[in-house]
GUMIGU-590343 format. One record per residue (C-alpha): x, y, z; residue number from 0. Coordinates in nm, 2 decimals. Layout:
N
+--------+--------+--------+-----+
|      x |      y |      z | num |
+--------+--------+--------+-----+
|      X |      Y |      Z | NUM |
...
+--------+--------+--------+-----+
//
This chain:
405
+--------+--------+--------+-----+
|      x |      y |      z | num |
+--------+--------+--------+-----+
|   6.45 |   7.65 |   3.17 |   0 |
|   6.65 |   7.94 |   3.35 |   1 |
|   6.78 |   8.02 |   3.67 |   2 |
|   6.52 |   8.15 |   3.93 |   3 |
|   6.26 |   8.08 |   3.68 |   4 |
|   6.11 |   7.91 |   3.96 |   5 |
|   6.04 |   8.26 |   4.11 |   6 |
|   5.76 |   8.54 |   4.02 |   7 |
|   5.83 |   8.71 |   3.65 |   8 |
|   5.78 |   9.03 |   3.91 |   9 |
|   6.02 |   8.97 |   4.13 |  10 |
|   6.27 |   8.87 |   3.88 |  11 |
|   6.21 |   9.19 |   3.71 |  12 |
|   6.28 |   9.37 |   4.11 |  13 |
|   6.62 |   9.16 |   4.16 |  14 |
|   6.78 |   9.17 |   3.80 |  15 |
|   6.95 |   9.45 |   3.63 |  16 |
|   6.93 |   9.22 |   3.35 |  17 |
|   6.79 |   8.88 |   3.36 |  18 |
|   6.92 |   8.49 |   3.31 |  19 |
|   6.83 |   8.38 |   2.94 |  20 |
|   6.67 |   8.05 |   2.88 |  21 |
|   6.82 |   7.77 |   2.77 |  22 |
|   6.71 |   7.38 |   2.67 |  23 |
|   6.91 |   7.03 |   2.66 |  24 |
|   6.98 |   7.12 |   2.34 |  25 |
|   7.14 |   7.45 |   2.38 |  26 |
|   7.54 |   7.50 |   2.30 |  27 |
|   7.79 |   7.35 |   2.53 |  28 |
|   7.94 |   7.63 |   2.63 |  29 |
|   7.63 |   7.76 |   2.73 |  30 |
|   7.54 |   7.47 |   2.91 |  31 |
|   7.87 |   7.44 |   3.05 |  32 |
|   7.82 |   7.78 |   3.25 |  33 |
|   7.47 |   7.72 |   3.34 |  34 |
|   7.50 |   7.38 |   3.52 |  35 |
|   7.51 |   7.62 |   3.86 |  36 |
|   7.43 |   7.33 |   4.16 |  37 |
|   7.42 |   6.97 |   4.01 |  38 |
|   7.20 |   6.81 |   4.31 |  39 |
|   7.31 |   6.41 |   4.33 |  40 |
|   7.02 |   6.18 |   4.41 |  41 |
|   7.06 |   5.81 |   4.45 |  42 |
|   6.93 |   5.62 |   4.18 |  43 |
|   6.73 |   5.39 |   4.39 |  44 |
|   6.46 |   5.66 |   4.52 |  45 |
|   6.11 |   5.49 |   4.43 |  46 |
|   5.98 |   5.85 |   4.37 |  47 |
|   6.27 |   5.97 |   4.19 |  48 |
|   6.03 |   6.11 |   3.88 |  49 |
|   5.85 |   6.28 |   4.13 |  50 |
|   6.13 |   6.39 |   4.32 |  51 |
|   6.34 |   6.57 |   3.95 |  52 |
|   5.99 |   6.76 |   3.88 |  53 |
|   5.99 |   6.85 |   4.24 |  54 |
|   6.36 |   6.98 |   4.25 |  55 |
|   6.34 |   7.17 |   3.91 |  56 |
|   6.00 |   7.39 |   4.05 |  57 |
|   6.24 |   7.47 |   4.31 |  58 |
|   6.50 |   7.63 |   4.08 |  59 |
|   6.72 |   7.34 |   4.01 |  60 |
|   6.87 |   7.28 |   3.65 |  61 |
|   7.09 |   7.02 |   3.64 |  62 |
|   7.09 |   6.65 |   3.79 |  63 |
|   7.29 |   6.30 |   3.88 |  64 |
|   7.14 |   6.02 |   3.94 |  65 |
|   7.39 |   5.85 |   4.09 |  66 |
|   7.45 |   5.43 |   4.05 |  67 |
|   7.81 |   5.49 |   4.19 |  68 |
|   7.92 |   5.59 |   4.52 |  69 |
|   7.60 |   5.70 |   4.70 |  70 |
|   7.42 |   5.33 |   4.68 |  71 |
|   7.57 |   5.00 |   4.80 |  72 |
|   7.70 |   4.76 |   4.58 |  73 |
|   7.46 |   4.46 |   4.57 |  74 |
|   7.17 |   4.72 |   4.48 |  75 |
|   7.30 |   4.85 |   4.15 |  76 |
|   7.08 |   4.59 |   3.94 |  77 |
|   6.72 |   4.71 |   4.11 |  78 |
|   6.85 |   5.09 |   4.09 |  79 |
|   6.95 |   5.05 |   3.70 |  80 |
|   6.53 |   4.92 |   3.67 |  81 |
|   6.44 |   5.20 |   3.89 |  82 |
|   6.61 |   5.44 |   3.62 |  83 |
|   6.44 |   5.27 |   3.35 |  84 |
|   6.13 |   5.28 |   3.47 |  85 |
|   6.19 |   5.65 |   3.64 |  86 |
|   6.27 |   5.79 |   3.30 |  87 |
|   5.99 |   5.64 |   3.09 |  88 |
|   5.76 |   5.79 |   3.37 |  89 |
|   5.93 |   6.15 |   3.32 |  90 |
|   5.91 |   6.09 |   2.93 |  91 |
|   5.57 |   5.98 |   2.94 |  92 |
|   5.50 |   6.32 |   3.19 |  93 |
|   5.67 |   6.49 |   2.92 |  94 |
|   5.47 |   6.40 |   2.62 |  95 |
|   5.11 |   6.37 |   2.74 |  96 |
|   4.89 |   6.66 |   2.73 |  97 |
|   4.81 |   6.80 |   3.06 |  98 |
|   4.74 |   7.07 |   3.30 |  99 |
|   4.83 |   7.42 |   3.16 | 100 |
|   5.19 |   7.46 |   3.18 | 101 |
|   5.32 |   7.61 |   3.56 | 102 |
|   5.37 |   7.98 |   3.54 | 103 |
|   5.68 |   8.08 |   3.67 | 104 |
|   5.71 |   8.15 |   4.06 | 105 |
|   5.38 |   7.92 |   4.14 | 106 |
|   5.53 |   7.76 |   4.48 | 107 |
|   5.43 |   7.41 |   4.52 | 108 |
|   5.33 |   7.26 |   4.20 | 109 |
|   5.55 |   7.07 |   3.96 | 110 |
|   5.31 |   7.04 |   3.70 | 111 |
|   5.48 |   7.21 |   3.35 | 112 |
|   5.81 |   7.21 |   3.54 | 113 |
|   6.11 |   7.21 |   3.32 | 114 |
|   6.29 |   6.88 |   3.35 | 115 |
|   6.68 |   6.97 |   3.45 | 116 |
|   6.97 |   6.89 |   3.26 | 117 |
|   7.00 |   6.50 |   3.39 | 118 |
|   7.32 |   6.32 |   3.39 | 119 |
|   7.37 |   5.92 |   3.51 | 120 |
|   7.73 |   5.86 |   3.70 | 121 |
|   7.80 |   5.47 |   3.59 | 122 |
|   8.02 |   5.28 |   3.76 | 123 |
|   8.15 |   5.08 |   3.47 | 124 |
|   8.22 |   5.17 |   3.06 | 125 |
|   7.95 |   4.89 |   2.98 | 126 |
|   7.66 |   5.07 |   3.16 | 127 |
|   7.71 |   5.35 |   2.91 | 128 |
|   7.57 |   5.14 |   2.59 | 129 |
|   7.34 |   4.93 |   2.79 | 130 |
|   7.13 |   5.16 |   2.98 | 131 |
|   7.08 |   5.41 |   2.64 | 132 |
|   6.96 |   5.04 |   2.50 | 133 |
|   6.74 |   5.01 |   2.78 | 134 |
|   6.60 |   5.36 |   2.76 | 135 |
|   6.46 |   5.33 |   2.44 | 136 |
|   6.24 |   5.64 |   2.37 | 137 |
|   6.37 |   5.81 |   2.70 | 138 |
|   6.68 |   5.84 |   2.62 | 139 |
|   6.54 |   6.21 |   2.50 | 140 |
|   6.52 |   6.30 |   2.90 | 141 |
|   6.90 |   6.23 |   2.94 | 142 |
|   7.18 |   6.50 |   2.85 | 143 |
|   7.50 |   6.29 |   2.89 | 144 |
|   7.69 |   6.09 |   3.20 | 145 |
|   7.96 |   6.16 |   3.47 | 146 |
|   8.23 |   5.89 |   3.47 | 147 |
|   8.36 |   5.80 |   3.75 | 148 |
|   8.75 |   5.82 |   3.85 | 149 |
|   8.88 |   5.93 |   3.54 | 150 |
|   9.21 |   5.86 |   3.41 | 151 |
|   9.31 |   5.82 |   3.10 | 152 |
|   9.33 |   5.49 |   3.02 | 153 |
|   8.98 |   5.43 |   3.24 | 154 |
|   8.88 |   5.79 |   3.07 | 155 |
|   8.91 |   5.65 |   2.72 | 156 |
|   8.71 |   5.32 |   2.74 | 157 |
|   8.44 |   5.55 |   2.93 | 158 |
|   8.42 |   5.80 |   2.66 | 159 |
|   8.43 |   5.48 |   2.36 | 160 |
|   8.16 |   5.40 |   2.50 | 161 |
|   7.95 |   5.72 |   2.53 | 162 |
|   8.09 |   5.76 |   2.13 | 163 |
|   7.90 |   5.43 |   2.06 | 164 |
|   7.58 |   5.50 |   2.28 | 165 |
|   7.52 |   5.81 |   2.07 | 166 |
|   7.56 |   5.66 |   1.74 | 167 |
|   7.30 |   5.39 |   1.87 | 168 |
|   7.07 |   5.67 |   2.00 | 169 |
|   7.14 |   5.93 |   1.73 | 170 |
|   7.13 |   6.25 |   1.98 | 171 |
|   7.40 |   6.44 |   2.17 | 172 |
|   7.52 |   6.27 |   2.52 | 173 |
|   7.78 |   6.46 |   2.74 | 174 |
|   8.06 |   6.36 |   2.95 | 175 |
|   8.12 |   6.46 |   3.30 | 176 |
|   8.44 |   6.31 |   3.40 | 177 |
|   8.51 |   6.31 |   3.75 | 178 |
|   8.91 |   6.32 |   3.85 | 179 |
|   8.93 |   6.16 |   4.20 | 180 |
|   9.18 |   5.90 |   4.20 | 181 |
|   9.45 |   5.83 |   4.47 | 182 |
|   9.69 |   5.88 |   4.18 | 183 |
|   9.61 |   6.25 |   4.09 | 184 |
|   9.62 |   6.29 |   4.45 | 185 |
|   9.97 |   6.19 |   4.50 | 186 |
|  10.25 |   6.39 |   4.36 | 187 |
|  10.48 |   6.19 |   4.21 | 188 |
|  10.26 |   6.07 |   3.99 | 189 |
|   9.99 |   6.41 |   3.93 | 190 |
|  10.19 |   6.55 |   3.64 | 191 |
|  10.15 |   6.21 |   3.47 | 192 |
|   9.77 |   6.13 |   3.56 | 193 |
|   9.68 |   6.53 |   3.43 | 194 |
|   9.88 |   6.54 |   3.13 | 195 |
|   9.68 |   6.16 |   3.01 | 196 |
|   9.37 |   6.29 |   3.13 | 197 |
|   9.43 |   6.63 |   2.92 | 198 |
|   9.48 |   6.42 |   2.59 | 199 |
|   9.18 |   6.25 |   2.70 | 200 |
|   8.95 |   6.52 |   2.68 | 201 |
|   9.05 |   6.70 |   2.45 | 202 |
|   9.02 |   6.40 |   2.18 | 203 |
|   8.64 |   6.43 |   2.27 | 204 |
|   8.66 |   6.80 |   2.33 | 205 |
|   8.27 |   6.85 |   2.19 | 206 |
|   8.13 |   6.61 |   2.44 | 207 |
|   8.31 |   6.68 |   2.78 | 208 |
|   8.07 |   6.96 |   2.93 | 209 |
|   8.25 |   7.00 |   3.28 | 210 |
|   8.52 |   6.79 |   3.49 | 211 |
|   8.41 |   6.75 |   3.86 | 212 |
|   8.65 |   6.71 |   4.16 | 213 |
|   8.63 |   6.43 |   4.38 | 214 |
|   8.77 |   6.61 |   4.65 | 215 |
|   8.60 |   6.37 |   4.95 | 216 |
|   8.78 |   6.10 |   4.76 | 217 |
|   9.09 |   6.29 |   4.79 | 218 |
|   9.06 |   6.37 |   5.15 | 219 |
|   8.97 |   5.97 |   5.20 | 220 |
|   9.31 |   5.87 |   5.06 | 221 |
|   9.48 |   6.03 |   5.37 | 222 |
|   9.20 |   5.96 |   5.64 | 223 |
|   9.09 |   6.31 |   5.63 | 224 |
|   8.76 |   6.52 |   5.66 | 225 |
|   8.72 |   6.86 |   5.67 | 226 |
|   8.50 |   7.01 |   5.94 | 227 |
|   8.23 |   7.26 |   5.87 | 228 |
|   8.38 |   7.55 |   5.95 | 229 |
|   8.67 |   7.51 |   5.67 | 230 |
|   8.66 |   7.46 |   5.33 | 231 |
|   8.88 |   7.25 |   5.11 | 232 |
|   9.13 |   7.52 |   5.04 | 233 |
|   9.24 |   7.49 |   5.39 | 234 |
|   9.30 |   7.13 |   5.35 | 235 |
|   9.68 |   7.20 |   5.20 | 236 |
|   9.71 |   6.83 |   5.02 | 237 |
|   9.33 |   6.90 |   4.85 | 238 |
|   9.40 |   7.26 |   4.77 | 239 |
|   9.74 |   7.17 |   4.59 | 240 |
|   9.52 |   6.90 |   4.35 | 241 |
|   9.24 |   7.19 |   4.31 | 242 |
|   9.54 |   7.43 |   4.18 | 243 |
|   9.69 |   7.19 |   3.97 | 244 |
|   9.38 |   7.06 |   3.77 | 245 |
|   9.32 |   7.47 |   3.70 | 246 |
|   9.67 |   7.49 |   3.55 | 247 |
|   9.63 |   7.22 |   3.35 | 248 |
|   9.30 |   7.17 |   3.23 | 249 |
|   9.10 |   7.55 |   3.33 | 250 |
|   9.32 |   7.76 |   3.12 | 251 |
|   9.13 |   8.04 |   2.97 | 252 |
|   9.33 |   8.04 |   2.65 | 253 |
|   9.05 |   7.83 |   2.47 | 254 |
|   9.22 |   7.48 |   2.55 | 255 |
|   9.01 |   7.44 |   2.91 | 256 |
|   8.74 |   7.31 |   3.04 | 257 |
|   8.45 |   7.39 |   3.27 | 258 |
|   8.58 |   7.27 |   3.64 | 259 |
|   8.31 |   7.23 |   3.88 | 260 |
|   8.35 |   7.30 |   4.26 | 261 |
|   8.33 |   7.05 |   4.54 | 262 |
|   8.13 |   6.91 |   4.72 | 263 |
|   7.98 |   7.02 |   5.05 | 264 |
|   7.88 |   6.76 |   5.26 | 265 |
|   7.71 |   6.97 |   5.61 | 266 |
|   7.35 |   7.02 |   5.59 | 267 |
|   7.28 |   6.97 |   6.05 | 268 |
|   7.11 |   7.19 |   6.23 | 269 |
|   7.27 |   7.53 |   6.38 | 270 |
|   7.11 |   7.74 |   6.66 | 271 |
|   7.28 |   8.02 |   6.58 | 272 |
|   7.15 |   8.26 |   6.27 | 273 |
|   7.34 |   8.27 |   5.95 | 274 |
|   7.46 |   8.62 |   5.89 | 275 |
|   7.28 |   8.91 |   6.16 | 276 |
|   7.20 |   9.08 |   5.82 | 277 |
|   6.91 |   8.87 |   5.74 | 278 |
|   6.70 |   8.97 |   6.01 | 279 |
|   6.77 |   9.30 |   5.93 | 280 |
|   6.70 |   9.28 |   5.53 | 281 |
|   6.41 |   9.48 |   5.37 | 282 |
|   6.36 |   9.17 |   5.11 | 283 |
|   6.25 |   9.00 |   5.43 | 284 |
|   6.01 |   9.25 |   5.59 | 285 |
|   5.67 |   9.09 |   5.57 | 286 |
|   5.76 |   8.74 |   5.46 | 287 |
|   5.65 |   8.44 |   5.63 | 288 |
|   5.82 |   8.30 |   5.93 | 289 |
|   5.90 |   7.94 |   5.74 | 290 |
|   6.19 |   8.18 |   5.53 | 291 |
|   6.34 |   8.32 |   5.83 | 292 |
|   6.37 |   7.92 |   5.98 | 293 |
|   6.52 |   7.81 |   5.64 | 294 |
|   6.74 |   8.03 |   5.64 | 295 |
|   6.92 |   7.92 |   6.00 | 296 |
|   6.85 |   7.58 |   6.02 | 297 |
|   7.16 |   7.51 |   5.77 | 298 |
|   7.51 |   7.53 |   5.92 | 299 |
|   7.61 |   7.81 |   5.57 | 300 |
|   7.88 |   7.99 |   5.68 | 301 |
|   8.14 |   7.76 |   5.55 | 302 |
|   7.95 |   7.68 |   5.21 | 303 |
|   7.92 |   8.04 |   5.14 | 304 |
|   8.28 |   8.05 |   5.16 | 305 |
|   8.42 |   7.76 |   5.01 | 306 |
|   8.16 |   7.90 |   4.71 | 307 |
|   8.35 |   8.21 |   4.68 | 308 |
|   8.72 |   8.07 |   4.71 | 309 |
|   8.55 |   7.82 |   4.38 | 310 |
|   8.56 |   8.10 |   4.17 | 311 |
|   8.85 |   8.26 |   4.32 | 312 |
|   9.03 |   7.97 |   4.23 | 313 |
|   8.85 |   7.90 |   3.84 | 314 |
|   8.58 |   7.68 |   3.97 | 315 |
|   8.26 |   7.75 |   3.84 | 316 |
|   7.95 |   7.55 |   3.99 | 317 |
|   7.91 |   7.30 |   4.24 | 318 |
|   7.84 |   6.94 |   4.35 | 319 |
|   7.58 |   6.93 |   4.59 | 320 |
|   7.45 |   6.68 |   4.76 | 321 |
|   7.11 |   6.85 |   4.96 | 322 |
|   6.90 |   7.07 |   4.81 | 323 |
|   6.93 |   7.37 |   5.08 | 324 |
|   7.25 |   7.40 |   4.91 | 325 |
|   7.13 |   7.52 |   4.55 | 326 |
|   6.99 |   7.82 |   4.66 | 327 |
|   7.32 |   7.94 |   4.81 | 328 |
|   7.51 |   7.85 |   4.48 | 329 |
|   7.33 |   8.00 |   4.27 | 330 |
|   7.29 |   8.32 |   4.43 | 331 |
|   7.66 |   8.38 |   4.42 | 332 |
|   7.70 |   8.28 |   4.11 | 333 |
|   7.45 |   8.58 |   3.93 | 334 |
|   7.69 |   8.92 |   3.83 | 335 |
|   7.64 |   9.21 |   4.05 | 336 |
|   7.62 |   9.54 |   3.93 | 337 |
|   7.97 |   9.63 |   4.00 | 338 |
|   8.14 |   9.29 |   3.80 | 339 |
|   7.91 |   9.34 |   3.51 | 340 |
|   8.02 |   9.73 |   3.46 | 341 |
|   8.40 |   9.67 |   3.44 | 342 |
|   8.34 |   9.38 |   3.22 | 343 |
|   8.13 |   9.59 |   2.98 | 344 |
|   8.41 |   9.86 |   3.01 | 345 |
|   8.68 |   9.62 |   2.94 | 346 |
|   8.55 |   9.48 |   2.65 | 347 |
|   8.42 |   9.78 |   2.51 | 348 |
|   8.50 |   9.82 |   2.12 | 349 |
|   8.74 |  10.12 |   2.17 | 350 |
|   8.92 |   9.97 |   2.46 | 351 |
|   9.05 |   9.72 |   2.20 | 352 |
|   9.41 |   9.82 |   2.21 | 353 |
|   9.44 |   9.81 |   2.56 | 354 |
|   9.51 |  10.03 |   2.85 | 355 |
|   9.40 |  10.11 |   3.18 | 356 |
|   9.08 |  10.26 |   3.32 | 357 |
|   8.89 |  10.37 |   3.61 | 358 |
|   8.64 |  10.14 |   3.73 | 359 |
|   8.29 |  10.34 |   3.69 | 360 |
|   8.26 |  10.24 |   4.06 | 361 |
|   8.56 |  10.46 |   4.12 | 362 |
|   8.72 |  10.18 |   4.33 | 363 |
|   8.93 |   9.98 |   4.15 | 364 |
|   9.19 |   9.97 |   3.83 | 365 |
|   9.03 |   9.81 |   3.50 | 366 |
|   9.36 |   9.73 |   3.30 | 367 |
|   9.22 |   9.63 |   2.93 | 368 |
|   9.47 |   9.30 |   2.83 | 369 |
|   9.50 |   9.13 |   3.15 | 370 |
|   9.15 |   9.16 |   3.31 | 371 |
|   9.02 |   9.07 |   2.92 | 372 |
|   8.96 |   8.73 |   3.00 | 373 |
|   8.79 |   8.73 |   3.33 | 374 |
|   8.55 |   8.98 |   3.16 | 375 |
|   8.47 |   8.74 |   2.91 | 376 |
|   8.42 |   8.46 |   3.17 | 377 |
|   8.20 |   8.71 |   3.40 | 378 |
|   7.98 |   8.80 |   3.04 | 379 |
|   7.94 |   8.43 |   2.99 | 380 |
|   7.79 |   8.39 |   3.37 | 381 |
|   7.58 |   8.70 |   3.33 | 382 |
|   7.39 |   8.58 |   3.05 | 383 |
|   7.31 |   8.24 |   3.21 | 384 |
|   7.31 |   8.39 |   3.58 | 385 |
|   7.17 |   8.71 |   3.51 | 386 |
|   7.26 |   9.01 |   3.63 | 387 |
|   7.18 |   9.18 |   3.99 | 388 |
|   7.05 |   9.53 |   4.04 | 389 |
|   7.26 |   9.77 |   4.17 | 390 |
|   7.09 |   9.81 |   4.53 | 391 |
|   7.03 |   9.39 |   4.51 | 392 |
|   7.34 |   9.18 |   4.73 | 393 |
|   7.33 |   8.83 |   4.85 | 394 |
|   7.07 |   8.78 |   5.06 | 395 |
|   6.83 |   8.91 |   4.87 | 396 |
|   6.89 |   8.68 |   4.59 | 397 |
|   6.90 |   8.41 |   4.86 | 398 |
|   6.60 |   8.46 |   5.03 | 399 |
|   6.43 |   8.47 |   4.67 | 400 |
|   6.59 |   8.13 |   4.55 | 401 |
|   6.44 |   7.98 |   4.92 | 402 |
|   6.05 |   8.14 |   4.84 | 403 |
|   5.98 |   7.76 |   4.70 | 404 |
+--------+--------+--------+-----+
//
């Protein structure tokens, strides 16, 4: 799989100065890490849920959860744990049997030869862990790992025991995804305690936690609050201070953090008014069909666009979404432009190794070698899963490409 591999090998080749690289399941966390981009939630009780994973990854998504927690009610977890089962033997079996020719890249519509995504289960409880890889039997090979729910660390630990002992019994790789949303990290005189147990959490299983999502509608549900759709959770003050203080502790770029996912954004309604003038005007859109136009100003984006922008400003990288008109949007902010990829190159360049200060090749900005080193590095990381624009190529180009499916 790869991002916008979902799109024309042509118009790739038109948008990207240099393109995303592929990747499997199997690729190296780190690499995996950085390419989650938007993880779309589905409930686990969908009866077409096989159908509806082949039908999310032809349109550009690479990572899933299929969610037994929060999104279904509590007397249906039983029937959506059989759903699972029987969801993943019917992707496996997908998977295995010869078929059609395998979908070429940018074909609209079809699912057949899709790659499956990256697909996570969020449990509710530690015992789920061992008995749903039992239950999986031979499909187990469709599953990359689980996201556990309201992770602390003495709830962290019997989570990740468990996912130690599903993998023994399964004998491949499973990931972690631990989710920090309790009331406790939330409140301040306890935070400092919470982060510093979930930090020795894990990093005791350092090779298996891929990312940590933020709960942050949990966190705003702890004081009765919800943000409207014109802000985004850095102007909720209590949810921003949380947001900082999981960065400080557990996104340091010294090679002792982790992957920290953004939020969630919960507004997909309808909006009369257009999303940014500049899309009527665009060249990419000269010529396409009227359905592109309408999908791009039916979704209220203004505030996810953002929100997806103060992430990264604030060491998030990837998102939690829970509609699929959001993906598109994520992951077109997430490729390198031009400019980003230039300094980084020029900062990390070989003979730039003792330091000093530079000229961007843009002519706008100061490039100073030791402290813009690491932020190169993490920008090089994205480029090679995220690709890397063309220097006449912005936003809505790559967004109205990511919607042509």
């Amino acid at each position: 799989m790869r991002h916008f591999g979902h799109i024309s090998t042509t118009a790739r080749e038109g948008l990207f100065y240099k393109e995303p690289c592929a990747f499997t399941a199997e690729s190296p966390a780190r690499m995996l890490s950085v390419a989650l981009g938007a993880t779309l939630y589905s409930p686990a009780t969908r009866p077409s849920l096989a159908d509806d994973v082949l039908k999310q990854a032809a349109r550009g998504v690479v990572s899933m959860v299929l969610c037994l927690e929060d999104s279904i009610d509590d007397a249906e977890v039983i029937d959506a744990e059989a759903n699972l089962i029987r969801q993943f033997a019917e992707l496996d079996a997908r998977e295995a049997a010869p078929g059609p020719a395998p979908r070429h890249e940018g074909d609209a519509g079809s699912t057949a030869g899709a790659d499956v995504p990256l697909l996570f289960i969020r449990v509710r409880e530690p015992a789920q862990i061992t008995d749903l890889v039992r239950r999986l039997g031979d499909s187990v090979r469709m599953l990359s790992g689980f996201v556990l729910p309201k992770f602390t660390e003495e709830r962290g630990r019997q989570f990740l025991e468990a996912l130690a002992e599903a993998e023994t019994a399964c004998g491949r790789r499973l990931f972690a995804m631990p989710v920090l949303e309790s009331p406790e990290l939330l409140h301040l005189e306890t935070r400092g305690d919470i982060l510093r147990g979930i930090a020795r959490s894990v990093d005791k299983y350092r090779d298996r936690v891929l990312a940590l999502r933020l709960g942050v509608t949990d966190f705003c549900s702890a004081y009765g609050l919800r943000r409207a759709p014109d802000m985004t959770a850095y102007d909720v003050h209590i949810v921003a201070s949380v947001i900082a203080d999981v960065v400080n502790v557990l996104g340091r770029a010294d090679g002792s953090g982790f992957t920290i996912t953004g939020p969630v954004w919960e507004y997909f309604r309808r909006q009369e008014r257009m999303f940014k003038p500049q899309l009527r005007r665009s060249p990419f859109l000269e010529g396409r069909a009227e359905e592109l136009r309408t999908a791009l100003i039916q979704h209220d984006m203004d505030g996810l666009l953002r929100e997806i922008e103060l992430d990264r400003a604030n060491g998030l990288l990837g998102k939690t979404c829970i509609h699929p008109s959001h993906v598109a949007p994520v992951h077109a902010l997430s490729v390198v432009s031009h400019e980003e990829f230039t300094d980084a190159q020029d900062i990390l360049s070989p003979e730039r190794g003792g330091g000093g200060v530079l000229r961007s090749a843009y002519t706008n900005k100061m490039n100073e070698v030791k402290p813009h080193r690491a932020w190169a590095e993490r920008t090089l990381q994205r480029a090679e899963v995220f690709g890397v624009a063309r220097e006449d190529v912005g936003f809505v180009d790559l967004l109205a490409a990511g919607l042509t499916n």
